[in-house]
C-alpha positions as CSV (number, residue, x, y, z in Angstrom):
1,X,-26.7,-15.5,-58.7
2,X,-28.5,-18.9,-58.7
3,X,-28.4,-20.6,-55.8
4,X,-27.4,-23.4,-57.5
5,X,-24.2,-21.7,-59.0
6,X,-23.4,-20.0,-55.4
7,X,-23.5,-24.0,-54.0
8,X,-20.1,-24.1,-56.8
9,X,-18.7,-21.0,-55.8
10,X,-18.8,-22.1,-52.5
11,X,-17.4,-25.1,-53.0
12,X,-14.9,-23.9,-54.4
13,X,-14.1,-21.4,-52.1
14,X,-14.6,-24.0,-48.9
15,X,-11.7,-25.9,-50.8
16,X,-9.4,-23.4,-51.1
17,X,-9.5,-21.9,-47.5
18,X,-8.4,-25.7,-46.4
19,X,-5.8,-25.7,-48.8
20,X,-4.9,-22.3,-47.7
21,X,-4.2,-23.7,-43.9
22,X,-1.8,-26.3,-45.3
23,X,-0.1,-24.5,-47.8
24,X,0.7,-21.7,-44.9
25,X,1.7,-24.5,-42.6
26,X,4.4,-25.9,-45.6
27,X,5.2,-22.1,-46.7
28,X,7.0,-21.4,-42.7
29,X,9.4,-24.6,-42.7
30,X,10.5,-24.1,-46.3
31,X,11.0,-20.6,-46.3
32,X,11.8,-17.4,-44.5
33,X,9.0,-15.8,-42.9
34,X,10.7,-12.2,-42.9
35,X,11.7,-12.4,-45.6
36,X,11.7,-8.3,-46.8
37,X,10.8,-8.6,-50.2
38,X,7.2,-10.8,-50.1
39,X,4.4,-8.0,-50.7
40,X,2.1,-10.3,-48.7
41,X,-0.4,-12.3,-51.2
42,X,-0.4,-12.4,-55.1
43,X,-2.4,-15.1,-55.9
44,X,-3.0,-16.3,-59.5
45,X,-6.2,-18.3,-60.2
46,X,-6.4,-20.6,-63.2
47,X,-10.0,-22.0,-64.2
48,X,-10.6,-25.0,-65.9
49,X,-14.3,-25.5,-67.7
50,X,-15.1,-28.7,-69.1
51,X,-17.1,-28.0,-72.3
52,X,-19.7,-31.2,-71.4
53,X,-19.3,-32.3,-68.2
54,X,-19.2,-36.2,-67.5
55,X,-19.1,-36.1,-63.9
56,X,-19.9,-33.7,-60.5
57,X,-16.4,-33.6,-59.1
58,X,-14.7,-30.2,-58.4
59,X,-10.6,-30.4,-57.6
60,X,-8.8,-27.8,-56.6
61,X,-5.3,-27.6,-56.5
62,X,-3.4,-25.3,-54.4
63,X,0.6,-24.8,-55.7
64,X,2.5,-22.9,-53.0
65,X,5.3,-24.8,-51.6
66,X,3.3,-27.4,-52.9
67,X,0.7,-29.2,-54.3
68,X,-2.2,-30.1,-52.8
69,X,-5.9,-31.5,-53.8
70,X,-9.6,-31.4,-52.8
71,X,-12.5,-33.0,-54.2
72,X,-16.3,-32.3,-53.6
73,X,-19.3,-33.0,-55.3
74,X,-21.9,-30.1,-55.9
75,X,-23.9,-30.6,-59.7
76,X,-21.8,-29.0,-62.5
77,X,-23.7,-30.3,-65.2
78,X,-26.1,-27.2,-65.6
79,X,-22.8,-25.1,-66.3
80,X,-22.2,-22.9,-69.3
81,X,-19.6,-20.4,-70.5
82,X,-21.9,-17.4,-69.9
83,X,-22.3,-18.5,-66.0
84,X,-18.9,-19.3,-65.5
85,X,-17.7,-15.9,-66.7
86,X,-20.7,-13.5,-65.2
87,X,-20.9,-15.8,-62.3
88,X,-18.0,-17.9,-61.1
89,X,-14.9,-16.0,-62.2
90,X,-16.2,-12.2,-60.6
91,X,-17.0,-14.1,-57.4
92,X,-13.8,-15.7,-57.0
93,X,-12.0,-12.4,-58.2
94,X,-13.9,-10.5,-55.7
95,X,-13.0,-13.2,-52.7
96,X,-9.4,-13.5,-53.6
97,X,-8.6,-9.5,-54.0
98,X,-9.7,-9.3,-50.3
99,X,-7.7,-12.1,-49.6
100,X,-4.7,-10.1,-51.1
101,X,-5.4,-7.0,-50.1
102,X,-5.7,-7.9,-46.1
103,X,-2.7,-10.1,-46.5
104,X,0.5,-8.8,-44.3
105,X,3.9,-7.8,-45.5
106,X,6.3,-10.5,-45.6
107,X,3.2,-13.3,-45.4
108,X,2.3,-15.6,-48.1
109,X,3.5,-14.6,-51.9
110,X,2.5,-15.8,-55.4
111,X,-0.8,-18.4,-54.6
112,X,-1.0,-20.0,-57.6
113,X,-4.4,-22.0,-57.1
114,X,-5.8,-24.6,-60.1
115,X,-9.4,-25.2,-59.9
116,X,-10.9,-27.7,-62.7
117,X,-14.2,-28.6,-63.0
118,X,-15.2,-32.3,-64.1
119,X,-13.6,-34.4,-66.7
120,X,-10.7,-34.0,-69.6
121,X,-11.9,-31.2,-72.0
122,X,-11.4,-28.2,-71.0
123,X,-11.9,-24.4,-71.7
124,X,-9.4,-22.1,-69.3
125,X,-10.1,-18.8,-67.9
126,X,-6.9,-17.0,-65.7
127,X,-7.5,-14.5,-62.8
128,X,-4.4,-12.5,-61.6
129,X,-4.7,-10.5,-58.1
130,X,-2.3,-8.2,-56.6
131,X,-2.2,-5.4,-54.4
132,X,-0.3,-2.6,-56.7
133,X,1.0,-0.1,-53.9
134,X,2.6,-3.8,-52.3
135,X,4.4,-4.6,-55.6
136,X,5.6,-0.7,-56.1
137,X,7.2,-1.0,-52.8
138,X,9.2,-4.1,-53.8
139,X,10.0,-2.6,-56.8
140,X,11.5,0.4,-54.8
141,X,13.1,-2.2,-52.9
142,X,14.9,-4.4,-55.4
143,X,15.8,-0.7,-56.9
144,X,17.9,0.1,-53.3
145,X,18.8,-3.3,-53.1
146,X,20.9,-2.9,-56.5
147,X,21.6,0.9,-56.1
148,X,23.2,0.4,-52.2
149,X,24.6,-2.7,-52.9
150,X,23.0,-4.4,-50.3
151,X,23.2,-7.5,-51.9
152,X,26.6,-7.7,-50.2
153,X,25.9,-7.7,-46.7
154,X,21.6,-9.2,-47.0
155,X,21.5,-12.2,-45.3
156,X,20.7,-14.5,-48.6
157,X,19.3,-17.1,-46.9
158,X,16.5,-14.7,-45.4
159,X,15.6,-14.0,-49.2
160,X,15.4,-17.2,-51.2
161,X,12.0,-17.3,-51.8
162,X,12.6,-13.6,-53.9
163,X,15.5,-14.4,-55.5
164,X,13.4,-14.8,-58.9
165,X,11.7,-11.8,-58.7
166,X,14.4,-9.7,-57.7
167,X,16.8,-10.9,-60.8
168,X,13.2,-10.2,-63.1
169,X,12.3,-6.6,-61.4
170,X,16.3,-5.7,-62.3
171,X,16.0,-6.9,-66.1
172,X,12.2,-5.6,-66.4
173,X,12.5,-2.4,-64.5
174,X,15.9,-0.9,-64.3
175,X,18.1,-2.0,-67.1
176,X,17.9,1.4,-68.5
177,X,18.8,2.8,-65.3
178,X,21.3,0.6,-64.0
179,X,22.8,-0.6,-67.5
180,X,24.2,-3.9,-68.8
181,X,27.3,-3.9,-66.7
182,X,26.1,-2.6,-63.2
183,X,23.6,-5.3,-63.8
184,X,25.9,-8.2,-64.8
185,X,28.3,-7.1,-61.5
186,X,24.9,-7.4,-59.6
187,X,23.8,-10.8,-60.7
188,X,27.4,-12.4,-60.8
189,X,27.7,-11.2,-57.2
190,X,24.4,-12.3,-56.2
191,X,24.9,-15.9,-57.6
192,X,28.3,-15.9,-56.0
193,X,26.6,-15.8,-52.3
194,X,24.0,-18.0,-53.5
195,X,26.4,-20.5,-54.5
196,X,28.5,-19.6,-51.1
197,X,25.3,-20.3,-49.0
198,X,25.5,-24.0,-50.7
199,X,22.0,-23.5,-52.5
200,X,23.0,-24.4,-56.2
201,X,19.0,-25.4,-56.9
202,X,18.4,-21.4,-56.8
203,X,20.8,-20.6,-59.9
204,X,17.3,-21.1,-61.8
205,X,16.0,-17.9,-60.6
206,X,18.2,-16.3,-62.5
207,X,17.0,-17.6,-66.1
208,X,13.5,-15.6,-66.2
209,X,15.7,-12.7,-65.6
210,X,17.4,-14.1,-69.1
211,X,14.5,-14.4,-71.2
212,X,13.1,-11.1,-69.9
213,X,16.1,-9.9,-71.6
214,X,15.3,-11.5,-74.8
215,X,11.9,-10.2,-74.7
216,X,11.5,-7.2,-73.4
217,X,8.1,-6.8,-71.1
218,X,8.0,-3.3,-73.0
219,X,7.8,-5.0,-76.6
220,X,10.7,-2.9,-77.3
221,X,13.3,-4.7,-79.7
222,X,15.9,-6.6,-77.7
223,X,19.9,-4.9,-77.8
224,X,22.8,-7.1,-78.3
225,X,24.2,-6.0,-75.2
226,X,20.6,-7.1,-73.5
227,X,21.4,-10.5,-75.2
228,X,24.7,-10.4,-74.4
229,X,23.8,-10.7,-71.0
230,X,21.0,-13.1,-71.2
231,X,23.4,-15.5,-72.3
232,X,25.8,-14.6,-69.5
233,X,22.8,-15.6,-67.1
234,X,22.4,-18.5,-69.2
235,X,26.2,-19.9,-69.1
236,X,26.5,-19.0,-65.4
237,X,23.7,-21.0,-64.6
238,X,24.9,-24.1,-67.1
239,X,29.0,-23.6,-65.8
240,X,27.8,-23.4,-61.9
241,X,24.3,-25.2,-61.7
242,X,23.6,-29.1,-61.5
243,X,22.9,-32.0,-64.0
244,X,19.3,-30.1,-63.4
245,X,20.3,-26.4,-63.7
246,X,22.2,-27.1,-66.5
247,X,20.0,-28.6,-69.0
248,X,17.3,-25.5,-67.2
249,X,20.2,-23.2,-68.2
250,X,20.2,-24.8,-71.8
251,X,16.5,-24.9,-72.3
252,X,16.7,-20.8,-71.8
253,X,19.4,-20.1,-74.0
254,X,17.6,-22.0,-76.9
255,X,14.3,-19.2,-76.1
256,X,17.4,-16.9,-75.8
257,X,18.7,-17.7,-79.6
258,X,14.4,-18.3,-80.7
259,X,14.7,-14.2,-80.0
260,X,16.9,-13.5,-82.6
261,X,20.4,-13.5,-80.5
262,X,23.6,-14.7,-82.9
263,X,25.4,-15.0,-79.6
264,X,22.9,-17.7,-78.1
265,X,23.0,-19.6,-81.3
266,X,26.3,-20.3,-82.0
267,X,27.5,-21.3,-78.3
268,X,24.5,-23.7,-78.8
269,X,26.0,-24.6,-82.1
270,X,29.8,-24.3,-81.3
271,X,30.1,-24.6,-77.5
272,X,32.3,-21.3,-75.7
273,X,34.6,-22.7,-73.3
274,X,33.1,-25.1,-70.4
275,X,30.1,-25.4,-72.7
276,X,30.3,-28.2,-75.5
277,X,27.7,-27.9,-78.2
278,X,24.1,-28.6,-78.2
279,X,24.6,-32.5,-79.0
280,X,27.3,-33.0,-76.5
281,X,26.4,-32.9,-72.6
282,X,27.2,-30.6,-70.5
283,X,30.4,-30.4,-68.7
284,X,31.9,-28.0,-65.9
């Protein structure tokens, strides 16, 4: 590698280990650090490359618990696609898998990190790191968490921060297993003691589940009963949530009906009981 591309790569990298200390320092006060279900670090990189650069500047923006930003100037202008992706993009891989990899159980989860470089027109590239033995023993985990019924007596405040991937690992992975009704008990329980815990702003976890069930991860073609229960999600989260959860709850069940459910449609066309139609607002 040039040393002139290392000087970016290093930049870079001197950014994000800064960010890194805040984000950890935000990431304890806003959320559970035992919580059982963080596999340590999955950290997602997103790339921006400006096609002609106008300037030097490098930002970096670190999302985790919020979002934070760091400028430096190193010389960008000698960059081209071929550097970027036999240069910059292995090197960060390479630093970030070790980052993951020697991250501990329970520690910091899903590092989304935005690096741009220079001005407004941009080409992206997207890096996503995980350790795969960390995320098979969640999966396990979400598996006895449904299977034991656990979600009765877990401490739900402990596991906010995996509420969203739990709901997703249930649709994505063990539908077949569990089925559409041992999985609707699950959720509806689940969101009970979320909303018994008084934190309504976590109902929204629940809607990836949704439109996993609308489109399957497997490409398989989606069942009525799998869309049957994507709505559910979706009118739970609209009849229980906010002002905010319930136009989120809307927003899904529009990707919901976009996947070819009847069901979706026409309580966005006719309303279904607490929920007027798509032109009126939402009430409940």
């Amino acid at each position: 590698m040039e040393e002139r591309t290392q000087a970016v790569v290093d930049a870079l990298i001197n950014a994000m280990e800064k960010r890194e200390k805040i984000a950890r320092k935000e990431l304890s006060k806003a959320y559970h650090p035992n919580d059982r279900f963080m596999p340590g670090w999955a950290r997602e990189i997103v790339l921006w490359r400006e096609r002609w650069p106008r300037s030097n500047v490098i930002a970096v923006f670190f999302y985790a618990g919020g979002m934070y930003k760091e400028k430096t100037n190193v010389d960008i202008t000698f960059l081209t696609e071929e550097i970027f992706d036999k240069d910059i993009v292995p090197a960060l891989t390479e630093w970030s898998q070790k980052k993951v990899d020697n991250e501990k159980w329970s520690g910091l989860f899903d590092a989304k990190l935005f690096i741009t470089v220079g001005g407004y027109d941009w080409d992206a590239k997207e890096i996503r790191v995980e350790n795969e033995e960390r995320m098979e023993r969640r999966r396990q985990l979400v598996h006895d968490f449904i299977a034991n019924k656990e979600y009765e007596t877990e401490d739900i405040r402990k596991i906010l921060y995996s509420i969203e991937s739990i709901v997703s690992i249930a649709a994505g992975d063990f539908y077949d297993e569990f089925g559409p009704e041992t999985l609707r008990a699950f959720y509806d329980r689940l969101m009970e003691r979320i909303l018994e815990a008084d934190v309504v702003y976590y109902l929204t976890s629940f809607l990836g589940a949704a439109r996993i069930l609308a489109k399957p991860k497997d490409g398989r073609k989606p069942t009525e009963e799998m869309f049957s229960l994507a709505c559910h999600l979706c009118m739970s989260v609209m009849i229980h949530g906010d002002e905010y959860r319930k136009e989120y709850g809307r927003e899904a069940l529009k990707v919901v009906a976009s996947c070819g459910s009847k069901e979706a449609r026409n309580i966005l066309k006719f309303g279904s009981g607490l929920i007027p139609p798509e032109d009126h607002d939402v009430q409940g």
